[in-house]
C-alpha positions as CSV (number, residue, x, y, z in Angstrom):
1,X,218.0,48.3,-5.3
2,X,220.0,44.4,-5.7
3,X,222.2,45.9,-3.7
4,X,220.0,46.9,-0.7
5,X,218.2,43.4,-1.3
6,X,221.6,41.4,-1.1
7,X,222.4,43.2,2.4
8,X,219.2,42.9,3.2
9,X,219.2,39.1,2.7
10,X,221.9,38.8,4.7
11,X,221.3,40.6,7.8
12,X,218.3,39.1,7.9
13,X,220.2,35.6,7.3
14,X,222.5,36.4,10.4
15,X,219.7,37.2,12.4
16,X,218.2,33.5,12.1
17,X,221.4,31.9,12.4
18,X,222.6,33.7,15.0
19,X,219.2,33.1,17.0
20,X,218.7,37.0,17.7
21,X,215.9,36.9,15.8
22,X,214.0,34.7,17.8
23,X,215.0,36.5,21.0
24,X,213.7,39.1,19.6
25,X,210.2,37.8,18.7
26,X,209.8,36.2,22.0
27,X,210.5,39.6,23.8
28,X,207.7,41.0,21.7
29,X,205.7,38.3,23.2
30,X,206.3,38.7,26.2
31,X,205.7,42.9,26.4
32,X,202.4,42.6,24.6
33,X,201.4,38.8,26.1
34,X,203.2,39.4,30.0
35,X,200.5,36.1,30.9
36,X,202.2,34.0,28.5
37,X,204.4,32.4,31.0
38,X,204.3,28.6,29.8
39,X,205.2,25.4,32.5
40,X,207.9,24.9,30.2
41,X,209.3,28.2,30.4
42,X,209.5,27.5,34.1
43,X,210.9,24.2,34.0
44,X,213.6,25.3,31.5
45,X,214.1,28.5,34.0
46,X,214.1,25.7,36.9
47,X,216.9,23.5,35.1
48,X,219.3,26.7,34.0
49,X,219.0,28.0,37.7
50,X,219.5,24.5,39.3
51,X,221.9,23.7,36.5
52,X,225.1,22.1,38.5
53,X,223.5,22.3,41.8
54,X,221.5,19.5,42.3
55,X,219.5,17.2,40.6
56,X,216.5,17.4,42.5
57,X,216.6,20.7,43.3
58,X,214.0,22.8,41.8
59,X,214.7,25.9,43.5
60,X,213.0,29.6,41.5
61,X,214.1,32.2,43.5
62,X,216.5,35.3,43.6
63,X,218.4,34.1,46.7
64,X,219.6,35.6,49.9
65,X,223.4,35.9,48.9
66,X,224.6,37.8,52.3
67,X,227.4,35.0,53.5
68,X,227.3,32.4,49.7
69,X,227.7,32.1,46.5
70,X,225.7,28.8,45.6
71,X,222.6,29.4,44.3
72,X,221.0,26.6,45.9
73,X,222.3,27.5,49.4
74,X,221.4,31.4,49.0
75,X,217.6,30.3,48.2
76,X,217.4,27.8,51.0
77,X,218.8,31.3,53.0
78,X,215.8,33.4,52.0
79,X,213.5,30.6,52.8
80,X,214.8,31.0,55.9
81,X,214.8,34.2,56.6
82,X,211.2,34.6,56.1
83,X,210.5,31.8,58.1
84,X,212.4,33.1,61.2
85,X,210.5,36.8,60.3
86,X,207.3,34.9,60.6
87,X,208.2,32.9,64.0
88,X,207.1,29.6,62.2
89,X,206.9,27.0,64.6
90,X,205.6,23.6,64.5
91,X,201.8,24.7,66.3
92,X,201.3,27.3,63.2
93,X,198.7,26.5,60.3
94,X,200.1,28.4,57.4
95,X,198.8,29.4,54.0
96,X,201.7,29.7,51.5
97,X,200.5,31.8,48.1
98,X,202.5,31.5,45.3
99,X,205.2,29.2,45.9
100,X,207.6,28.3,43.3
101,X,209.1,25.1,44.0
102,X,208.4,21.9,46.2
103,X,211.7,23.1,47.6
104,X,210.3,26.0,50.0
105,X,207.3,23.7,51.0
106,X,210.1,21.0,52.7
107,X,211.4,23.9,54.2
108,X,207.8,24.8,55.8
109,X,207.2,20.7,56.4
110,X,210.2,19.1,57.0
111,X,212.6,21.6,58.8
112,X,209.8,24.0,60.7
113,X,207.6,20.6,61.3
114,X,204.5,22.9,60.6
115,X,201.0,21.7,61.8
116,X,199.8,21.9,58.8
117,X,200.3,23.4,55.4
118,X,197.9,25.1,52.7
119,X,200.6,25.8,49.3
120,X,198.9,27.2,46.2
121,X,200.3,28.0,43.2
122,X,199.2,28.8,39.1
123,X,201.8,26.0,38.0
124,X,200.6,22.6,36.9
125,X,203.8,21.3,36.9
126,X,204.8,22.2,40.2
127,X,201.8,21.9,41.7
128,X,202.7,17.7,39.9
129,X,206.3,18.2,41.5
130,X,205.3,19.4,44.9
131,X,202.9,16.1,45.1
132,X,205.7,13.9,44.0
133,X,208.4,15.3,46.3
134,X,205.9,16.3,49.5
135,X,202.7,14.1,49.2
136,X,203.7,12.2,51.9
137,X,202.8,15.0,54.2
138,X,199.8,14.2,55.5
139,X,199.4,18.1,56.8
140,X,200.0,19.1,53.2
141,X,196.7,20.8,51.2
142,X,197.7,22.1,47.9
143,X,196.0,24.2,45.4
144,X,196.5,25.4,42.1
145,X,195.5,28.7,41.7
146,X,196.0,32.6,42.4
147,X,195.1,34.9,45.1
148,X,191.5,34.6,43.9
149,X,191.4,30.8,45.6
150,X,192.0,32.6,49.2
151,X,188.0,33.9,48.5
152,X,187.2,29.5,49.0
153,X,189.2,29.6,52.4
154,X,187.5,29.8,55.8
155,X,187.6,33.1,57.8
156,X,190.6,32.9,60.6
157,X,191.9,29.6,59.6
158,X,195.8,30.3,59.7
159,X,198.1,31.2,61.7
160,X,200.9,32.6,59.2
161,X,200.7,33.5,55.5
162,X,203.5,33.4,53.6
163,X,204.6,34.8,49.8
164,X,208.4,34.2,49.4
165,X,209.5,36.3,46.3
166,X,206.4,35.9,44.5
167,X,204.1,38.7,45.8
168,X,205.6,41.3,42.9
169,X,204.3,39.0,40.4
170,X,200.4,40.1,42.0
171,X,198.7,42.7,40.0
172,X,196.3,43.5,42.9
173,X,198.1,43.3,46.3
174,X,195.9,45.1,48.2
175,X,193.1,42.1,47.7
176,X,196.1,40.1,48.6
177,X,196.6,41.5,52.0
178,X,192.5,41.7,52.4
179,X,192.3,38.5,51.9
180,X,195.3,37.9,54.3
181,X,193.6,39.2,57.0
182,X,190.6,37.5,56.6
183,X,192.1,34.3,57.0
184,X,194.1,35.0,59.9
185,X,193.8,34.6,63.8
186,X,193.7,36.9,65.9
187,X,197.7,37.7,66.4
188,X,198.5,36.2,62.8
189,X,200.9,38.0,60.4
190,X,201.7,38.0,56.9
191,X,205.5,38.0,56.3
192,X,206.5,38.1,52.2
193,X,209.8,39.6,50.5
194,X,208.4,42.0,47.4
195,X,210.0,44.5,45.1
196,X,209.5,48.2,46.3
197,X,210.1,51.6,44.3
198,X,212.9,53.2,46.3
199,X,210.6,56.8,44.8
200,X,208.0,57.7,42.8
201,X,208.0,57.9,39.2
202,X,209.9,61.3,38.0
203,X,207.6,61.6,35.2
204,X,205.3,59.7,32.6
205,X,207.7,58.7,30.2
206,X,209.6,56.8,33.1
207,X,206.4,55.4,34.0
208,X,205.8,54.4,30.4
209,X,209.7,52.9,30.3
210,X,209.4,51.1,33.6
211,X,206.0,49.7,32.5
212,X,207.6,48.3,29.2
213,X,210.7,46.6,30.9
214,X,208.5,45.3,33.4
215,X,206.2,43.7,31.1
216,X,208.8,41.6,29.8
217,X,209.2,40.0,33.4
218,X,205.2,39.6,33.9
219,X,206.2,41.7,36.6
220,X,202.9,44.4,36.6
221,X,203.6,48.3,37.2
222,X,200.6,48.5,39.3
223,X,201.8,46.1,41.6
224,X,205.0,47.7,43.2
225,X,204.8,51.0,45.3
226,X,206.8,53.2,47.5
227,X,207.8,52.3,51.0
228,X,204.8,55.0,52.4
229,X,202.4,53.8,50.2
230,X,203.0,50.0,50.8
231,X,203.1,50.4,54.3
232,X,199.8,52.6,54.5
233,X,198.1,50.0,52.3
234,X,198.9,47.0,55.2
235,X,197.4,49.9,57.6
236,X,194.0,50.0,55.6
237,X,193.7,46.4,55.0
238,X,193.5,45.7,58.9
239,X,197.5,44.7,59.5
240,X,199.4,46.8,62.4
241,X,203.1,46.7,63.6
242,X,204.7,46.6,59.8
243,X,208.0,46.5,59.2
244,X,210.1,46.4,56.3
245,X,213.8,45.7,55.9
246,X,215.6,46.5,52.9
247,X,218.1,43.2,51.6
248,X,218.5,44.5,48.2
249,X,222.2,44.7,47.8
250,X,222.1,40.6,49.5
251,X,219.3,39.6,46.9
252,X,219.0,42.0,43.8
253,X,222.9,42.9,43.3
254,X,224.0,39.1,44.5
255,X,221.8,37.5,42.1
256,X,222.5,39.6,39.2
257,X,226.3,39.1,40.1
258,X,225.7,35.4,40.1
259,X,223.7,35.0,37.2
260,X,226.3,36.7,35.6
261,X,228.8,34.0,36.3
262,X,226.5,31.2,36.1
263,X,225.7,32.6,32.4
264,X,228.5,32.7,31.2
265,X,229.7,29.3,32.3
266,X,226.3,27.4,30.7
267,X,225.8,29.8,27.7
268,X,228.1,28.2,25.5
269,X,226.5,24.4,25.9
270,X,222.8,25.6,25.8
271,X,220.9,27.6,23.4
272,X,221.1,31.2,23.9
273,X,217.3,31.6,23.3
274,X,216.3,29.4,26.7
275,X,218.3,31.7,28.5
276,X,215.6,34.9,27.6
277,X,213.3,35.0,30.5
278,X,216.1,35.1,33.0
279,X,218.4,37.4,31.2
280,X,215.3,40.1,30.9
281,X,214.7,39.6,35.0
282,X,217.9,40.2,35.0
283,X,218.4,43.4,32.9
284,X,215.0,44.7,34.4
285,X,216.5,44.8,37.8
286,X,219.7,46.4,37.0
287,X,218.2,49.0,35.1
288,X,215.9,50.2,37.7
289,X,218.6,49.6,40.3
290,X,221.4,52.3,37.9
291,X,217.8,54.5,37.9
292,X,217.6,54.3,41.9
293,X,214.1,52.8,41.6
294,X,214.1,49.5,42.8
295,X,214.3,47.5,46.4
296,X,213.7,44.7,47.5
297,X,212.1,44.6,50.8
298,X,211.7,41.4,54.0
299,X,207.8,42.3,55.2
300,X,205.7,41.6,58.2
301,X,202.8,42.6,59.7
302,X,200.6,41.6,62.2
């Protein structure tokens, strides 16, 4: 029995000094409390993305690595690519839900010269950053909140909704895309970039494990669908002429290969345990990708 006790004692001793142990409490956390997602979880996420990039750059996304390999340009890419899927111009009013950095928004304001600008987003913090960096905007209207704020917004006020990689984060989509087209003029469209399930699930216990990994991401199972399914729900909801084009190997595989890199070149000056949220994203997709579940999906409809 001493002997069992002084093993005990020390595996339990390497465990807090090696910091394992509190990785492994916070991903307890976060698969039975997915809503604990703090403002200073995101900023440290923020920093270890940005992280010899820039400064100022505040970028949260999973990048569109097609023709880079800096994480600051390859987000700046996606951001672009779903503003040239949604035609903005500088005559559109646009509704931005979810937005998850005061980066994206200067790309809306400053490069597409938008007319004007509604950006919500849960985030206290960036909802502070995004006044600091684009207040002086005067066709900027920001508000923090989730899709549940669209119910305050005026019938057929927008020309263009936009959720860049966000949307897969929304427990209830098809409210999403209801509330989409209420808010849109006649000859609007909603353009996003979501996670998709390349097929259903083969059984319940993958269900059950897909449900688990995803938790640890905030990233709710009842939220991502097959390519049918997702494109019959835009149908239902009022949207016509959708299409969907599959970028997963330029977004899921280049981030995870980047991160990879990036990782390893950081890990060793920061606390391993900072690193957590990331790393799970991160695992999560890679998983589901070696299970030929996952894609990741550029939408439109009008």
């Amino acid at each position: 029995m001493a002997i069992l006790t002084f093993f005990l004692g020390i595996g339990i001793t390497w465990l807090v000094m090696s910091g394992l142990l509190s990785q492994i409490i916070m991903l307890l956390v976060r698969i039975w409390f997915p809503s604990s997602r703090t403002d200073k979880g995101v900023v440290a996420d923020q920093w270890l993305l940005n992280s010899g990039v820039s400064t100022s750059s505040r970028w949260r996304l999973l990048g569109y690595w097609h023709d880079t390999a800096n994480y600051r340009q390859a987000c700046s890419e996606l951001a672009g690519l779903l503003a040239d899927k949604a035609c903005l111009s500088n005559k559109d009013k646009v509704l931005d839900m979810g937005f998850t950095s005061y980066d994206q928004l200067l790309v809306w304001l400053d490069y597409y010269q938008v007319e004007s600008l509604t950006a919500a987003t849960e985030s206290e913090r960036m909802l502070a950053d995004a006044h600091d960096y684009c207040g002086h905007f005067g066709q900027l209207n920001l508000e923090r909140g989730n899709v549940s704020i669209m119910q305050r917004l005026d019938d057929e006020s927008f020309d263009k909704v936009l959720a860049l990689d966000c949307a897969y984060h929304m427990a209830d989509k098809k409210t999403f895309f209801q509330q989409a087209r209420r808010v849109l003029r006649k000859g609007g469209a909603v353009t996003l970039t979501d996670m998709v399930l390349a097929r259903p699930f083969k059984d319940r216990l993958e269900q059950r494990m897909v449900t688990l990994m995803a938790r640890t991401c905030g990233i709710p199972v009842s939220g991502l669908y097959v390519t049918q399914v997702y494109e019959s729900m835009l149908n239902t909801c009022g949207f016509e002429d959708v299409q969907m084009t599959d970028i997963s190997e330029d977004v899921l595989s280049g981030f995870c290969f980047w991160f990879s890199q990036h990782y390893g070149s950081l890990s060793s000056v920061t606390r391993s345990k900072v690193w957590i949220r990331l790393r799970l994203l991160v695992w999560f997709i890679r998983w589901m990708q070696h299970r030929g579940l996952l894609r990741y999906h550029l939408v439109t409809a009008r």
